[in-house]
Phi, psi and omega in degrees: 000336190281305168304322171299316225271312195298317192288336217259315176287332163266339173305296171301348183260335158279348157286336177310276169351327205263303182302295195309325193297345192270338189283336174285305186324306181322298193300320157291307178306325182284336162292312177297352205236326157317313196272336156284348154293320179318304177300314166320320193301314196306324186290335175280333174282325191275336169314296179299340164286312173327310169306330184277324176269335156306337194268327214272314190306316173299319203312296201302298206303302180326298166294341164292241185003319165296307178325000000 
């Protein structure tokens, strides 16, 4: 019965192991996935200063041209 007692506690000690391991896995997928928004953002702001130094950038070429 003792034998019994021992598989039976390890068996459970390894779906224990299995759940935490998935619950960290969750918890790092929900960081990464924060931090790839983050980023998208970060990426939408330097486009848009790019459009701005690409329109200042025509202005001046224009204006050099007139000259």
């Amino acid at each position: 019965m003792t034998m019994d007692t021992v598989i039976l506690a390890i068996i459970i000690a390894t779906l224990a192991a299995i759940v935490y391991c998935l619950r960290i896995v969750v918890l790092l997928e929900r960081r990464i996935a924060k931090i790839d928004i983050k980023i998208e953002k970060i990426t939408q702001v330097i486009a848009k200063e790019e459009f701005k130094i690409e329109a200042e950038e025509k202005k001046i070429q224009k204006f050099m041209k007139k000259r």
